[in-house]
N, C-alpha and C positions, 0 to 999 in steps of 0.2 A: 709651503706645505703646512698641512694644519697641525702634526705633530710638531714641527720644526715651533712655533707660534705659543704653542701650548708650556712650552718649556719656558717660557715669561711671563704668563700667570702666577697666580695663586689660587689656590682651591677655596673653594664659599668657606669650608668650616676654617680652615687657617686666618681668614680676612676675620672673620667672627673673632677669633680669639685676640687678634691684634687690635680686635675694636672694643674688646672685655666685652663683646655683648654671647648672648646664650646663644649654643652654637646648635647644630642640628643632628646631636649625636642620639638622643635619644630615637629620632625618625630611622635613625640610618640602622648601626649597632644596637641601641637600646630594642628595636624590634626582634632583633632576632633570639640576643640572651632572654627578651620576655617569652619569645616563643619557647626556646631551649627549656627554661626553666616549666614550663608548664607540661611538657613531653617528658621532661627528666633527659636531658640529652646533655650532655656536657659541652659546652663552648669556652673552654679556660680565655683562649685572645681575645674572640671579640667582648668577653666580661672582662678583661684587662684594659684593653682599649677604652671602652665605656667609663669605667672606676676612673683612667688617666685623665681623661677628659673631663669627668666633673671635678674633678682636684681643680685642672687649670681653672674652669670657670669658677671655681671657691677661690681660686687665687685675685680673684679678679680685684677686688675691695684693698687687698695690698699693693697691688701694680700701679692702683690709681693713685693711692698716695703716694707714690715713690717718683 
């Protein structure tokens, strides 16, 4: 089954971040809080989500030395 299969994956943007490389949140999340914001439309999670994510990718420079 292909849900059964799925469950031993990882998602592209997790493999990103395990690889420190820049993941594709702005394509995904980053669209929509740009959207929101230009509407005036409030999106507090997916702007939390977005903010979390560039953290880790700011984290990146530390993880490698470590």
């Amino acid at each position: 089954m292909i849900c059964e299969d799925a469950g031993k994956g990882y998602s592209s943007m997790y493999q990103d971040v395990k690889r420190c490389v820049p993941t594709e949140i702005d394509a995904i999340n980053g669209a929509i809080v740009e959207q929101a914001r230009r509407y005036n439309v409030p999106v507090p999670y997916n702007t939390l989500i977005v903010d979390l994510i560039h953290a880790i990718e700011e984290s990146y420079e530390y993880r490698k030395q470590s």
